[in-house]
C-alpha positions, -999 to 999 in steps of 0.1 A, spaced: 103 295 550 136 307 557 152 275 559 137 264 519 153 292 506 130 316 508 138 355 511 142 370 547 134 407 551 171 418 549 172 406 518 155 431 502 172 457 519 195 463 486 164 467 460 145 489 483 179 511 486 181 513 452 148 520 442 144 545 460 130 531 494 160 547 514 152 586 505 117 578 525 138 563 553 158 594 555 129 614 549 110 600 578 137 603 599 141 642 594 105 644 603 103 626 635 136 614 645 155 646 637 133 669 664 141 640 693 179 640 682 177 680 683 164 679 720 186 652 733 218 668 715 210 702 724 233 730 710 238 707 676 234 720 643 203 703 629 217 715 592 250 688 601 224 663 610 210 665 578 237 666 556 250 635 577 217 621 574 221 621 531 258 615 536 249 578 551 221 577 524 248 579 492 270 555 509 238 532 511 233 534 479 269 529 468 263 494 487 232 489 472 241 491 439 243 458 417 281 450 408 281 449 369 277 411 360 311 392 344 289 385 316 282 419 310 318 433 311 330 410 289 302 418 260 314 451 267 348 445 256 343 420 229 327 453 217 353 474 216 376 450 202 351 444 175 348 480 170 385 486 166 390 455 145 361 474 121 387 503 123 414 487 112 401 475 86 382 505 69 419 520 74 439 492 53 404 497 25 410 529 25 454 527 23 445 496 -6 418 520 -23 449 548 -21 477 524 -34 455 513 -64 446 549 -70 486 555 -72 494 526 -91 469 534 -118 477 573 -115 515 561 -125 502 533 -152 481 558 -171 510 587 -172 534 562 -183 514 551 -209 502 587 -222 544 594 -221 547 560 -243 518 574 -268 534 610 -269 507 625 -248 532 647 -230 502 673 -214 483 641 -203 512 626 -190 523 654 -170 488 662 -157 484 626 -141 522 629 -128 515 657 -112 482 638 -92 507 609 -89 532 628 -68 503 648 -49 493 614 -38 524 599 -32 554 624 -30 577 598 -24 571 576 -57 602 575 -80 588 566 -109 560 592 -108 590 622 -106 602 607 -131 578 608 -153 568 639 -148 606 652 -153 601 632 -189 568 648 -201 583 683 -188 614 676 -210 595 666 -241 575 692 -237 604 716 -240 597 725 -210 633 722 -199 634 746 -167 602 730 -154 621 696 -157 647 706 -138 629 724 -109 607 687 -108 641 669 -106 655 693 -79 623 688 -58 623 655 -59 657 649 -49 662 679 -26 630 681 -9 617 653 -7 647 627 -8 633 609 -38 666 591 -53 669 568 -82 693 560 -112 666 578 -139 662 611 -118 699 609 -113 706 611 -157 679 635 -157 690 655 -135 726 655 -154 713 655 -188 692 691 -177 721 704 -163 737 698 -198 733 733 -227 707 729 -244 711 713 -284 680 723 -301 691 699 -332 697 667 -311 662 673 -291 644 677 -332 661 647 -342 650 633 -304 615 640 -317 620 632 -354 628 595 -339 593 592 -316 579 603 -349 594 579 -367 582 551 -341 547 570 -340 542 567 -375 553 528 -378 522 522 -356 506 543 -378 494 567 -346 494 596 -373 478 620 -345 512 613 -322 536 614 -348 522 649 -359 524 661 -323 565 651 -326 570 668 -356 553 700 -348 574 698 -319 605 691 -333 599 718 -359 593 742 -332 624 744 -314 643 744 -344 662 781 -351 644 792 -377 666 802 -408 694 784 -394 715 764 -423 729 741 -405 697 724 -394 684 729 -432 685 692 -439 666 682 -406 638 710 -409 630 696 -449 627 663 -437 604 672 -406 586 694 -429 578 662 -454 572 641 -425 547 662 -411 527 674 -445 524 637 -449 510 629 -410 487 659 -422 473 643 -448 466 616 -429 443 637 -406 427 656 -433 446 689 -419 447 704 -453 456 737 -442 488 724 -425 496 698 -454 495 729 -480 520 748 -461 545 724 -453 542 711 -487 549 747 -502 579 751 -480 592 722 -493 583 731 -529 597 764 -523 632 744 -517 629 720 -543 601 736 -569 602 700 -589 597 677 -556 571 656 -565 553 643 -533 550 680 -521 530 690 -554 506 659 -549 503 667 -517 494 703 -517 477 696 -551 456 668 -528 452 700 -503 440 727 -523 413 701 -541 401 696 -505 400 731 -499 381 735 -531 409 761 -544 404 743 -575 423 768 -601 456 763 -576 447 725 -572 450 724 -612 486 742 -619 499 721 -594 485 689 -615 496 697 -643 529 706 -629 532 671 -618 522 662 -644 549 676 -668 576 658 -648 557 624 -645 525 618 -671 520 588 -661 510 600 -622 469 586 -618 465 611 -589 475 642 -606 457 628 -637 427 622 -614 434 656 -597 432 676 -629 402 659 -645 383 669 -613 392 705 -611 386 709 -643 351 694 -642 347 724 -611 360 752 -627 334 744 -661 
C-alpha cells in the first residue's frame, strides 16, 4: 500500500500536530510519563519538565505548520498592487477635480472683472488663491477688482502678498504693483471708469455701465472745478443708464444737477420730466414739459408728456 502511493503513518504526523493532536501527546505524557521521569531523575524540577515539555510542543507546531502556497503569496501581492494602483488613481481624480475647480474659479473672476462685476470678481479671486496660492493670474485679478473697486490699499496689500509671501511673480503684478505705489489721481481713475462705461454701454449692459458711473462719480472731489466738465458728463451718462433701468429716483437727480448747470439743457428736462411721470409727481412732470416745450414745440415726448399729466391732474 505503501509502495502505490498510499499514506504511511508519519505522514500524518503534520495534520495531527496542527490540529491539535500534539497538546494530547504532551498531555498524556505529563500524566504518565512525567511521574517515571520524576523518579528516575530524582532531585529535577518537574515544573522544568513541563515547560520543556510545551517548549518542544511550539516548536512541533512551528514544523507542522503548512508553508503559505506560491499561489497564495502572489494573489496577496497582486492585491496590494491593485490596491495602490486604486490609490493613485482616486489621488490624480481628486488633483484633476481640484485643477478644474481652479481653472473655472479663475475663468468666472475674469469674466465677472470683464463684465464690471468687481465684488463678484473679487469674491471668486479670493477662493482662487485659497485654492491655489501660487496662481498668477488669480492675484492678479484679484489686485484688479480691488483697484476698481477703489479699494486701492487692499490692492496693494494683495500685490505685496503675492509677491513677498508667497513668490508669485509676473509682468501684470509687477505694473500693478508700480502703478499702486503711484499718488493717487482721482480724475484719471473717473475718466478710467467713464471709459468701461463707455464700453458697457456700447454692449448695451446698462446695469454695468451704471455701476462705472456711480463709481466714477464717487471718487470724484466733490465741488472741485477742475473736474466740473467730467462730473456733468458722468452725471448725463448715468441719468441716461438710469432710465434705462427704470431707476427714476436716480434719473431725476442727476438730471436736476445737470439742469441746475444748464437750466435750458434739453435731454435732462425729458429725462426728469420722463421721471417724475413715472413717479406720478405729475404737477412737476408738467412744468418740466412745457419747459421743453418752449425751447423745442415740435418735441413728441414732451408733447406726449404734457397731454398725460394733464389728463391726471383733471
Amino acid at each position: 500500500h505503501f509502495a502505490s502511493g498510499g499514506k504511511g503513518p508519519c505522514s500524518y504526523l503534520p495534520s495531527i500536530m496542527a490540529g491539535g493532536g500534539m497538546q494530547i501527546v504532551v498531555l498524556l505524557v505529563a500524566m504518565f510519563a512525567l511521574p517515571q521521569l520524576s523518579a528516575i531523575l530524582g532531585a529535577v524540577d518537574p515544573l522544568f519538565v513541563i515547560m520543556g515539555l510545551f517548549g518542544i510542543l511550539a516548536f512541533a507546531q512551528q514544523l507542522a505548520a503548512p508553508a503559505e502556497p506560491a499561489d497564495s503569496r502572489s494573489d496577496a501581492a497582486e492585491r496590494r498592487a491593485q490596491s495602490q494602483a486604486r490609490s493613485a488613481e482616486a489621488d490624480t481624480k481628486r488633483r484633476g477635480s481640484e485643477d478644474s475647480s481652479l481653472e473655472r474659479l479663475v475663468l468666472d473672476a475674469e469674466k465677472a472683472l470683464a463684465n464690471n462685476n468687481y465684488a463678484r470678481a473679487e469674491d471668486l479671486a479670493t477662493r482662487a488663491t485659497s485654492t491655489d496660492p501660487e496662481s498668477a493670474k488669480a492675484w492678479e485679478i484679484l489686485a484688479m477688482a480691488q483697484k476698481w473697486e477703489g479699494k486701492r490699499a487692499d490692492a496693494a496689500e494683495t500685490v505685496r502678498k503675492a509677491m513677498e509671501i508667497y513668490e508669485v511673480q509676473s509682468e501684470a503684478l509687477q505694473q500693478l504693483a508700480k502703478e499702486l505705489e503711484e499718488p493717487h489721481d482721482d480724475e484719471a481713475a473717473a475718466e478710467a471708469n467713464e471709459q468701461r462705461g463707455e464700453e458697457a454701454i456700447a454692449k448695451r449692459q446698462y446695469d454695468l455701465a451704471f455701476g462705472c458711473y456711480t463709481k466714477a462719480l464717487d471718487g470724484l472731489s466733490p465741488g472741485s472745478g477742475d473736474t466740473q466738465p467730467l462730473r456733468l458728463r458722468l452725471l448725463r451718462r448715468r441719468s441716461e443708464c438710469a432710465q434705462q433701468l427704470q431707476d427714476w429716483s436716480t434719473c431725476r437727480r442727476d438730471a436736476t444737477e445737470l439742469l441746475e448747470h444748464d437750466p435750458r439743457d434739453t435731454s435732462a428736462l425729458l429725462r426728469r420730466a420722463a421721471a417724475n411721470e413715472a413717479l406720478e409727481k405729475f404737477k412737476a412732470a408738467l412744468d418740466d414739459a412745457r419747459s421743453l416745450l418752449a425751447i423745442d414745440p415740435r418735441n413728441a415726448a414732451a408733447n406726449r408728456i404734457s397731454h398725460s399729466c394733464q389728463q391726471a391732474l383733471r
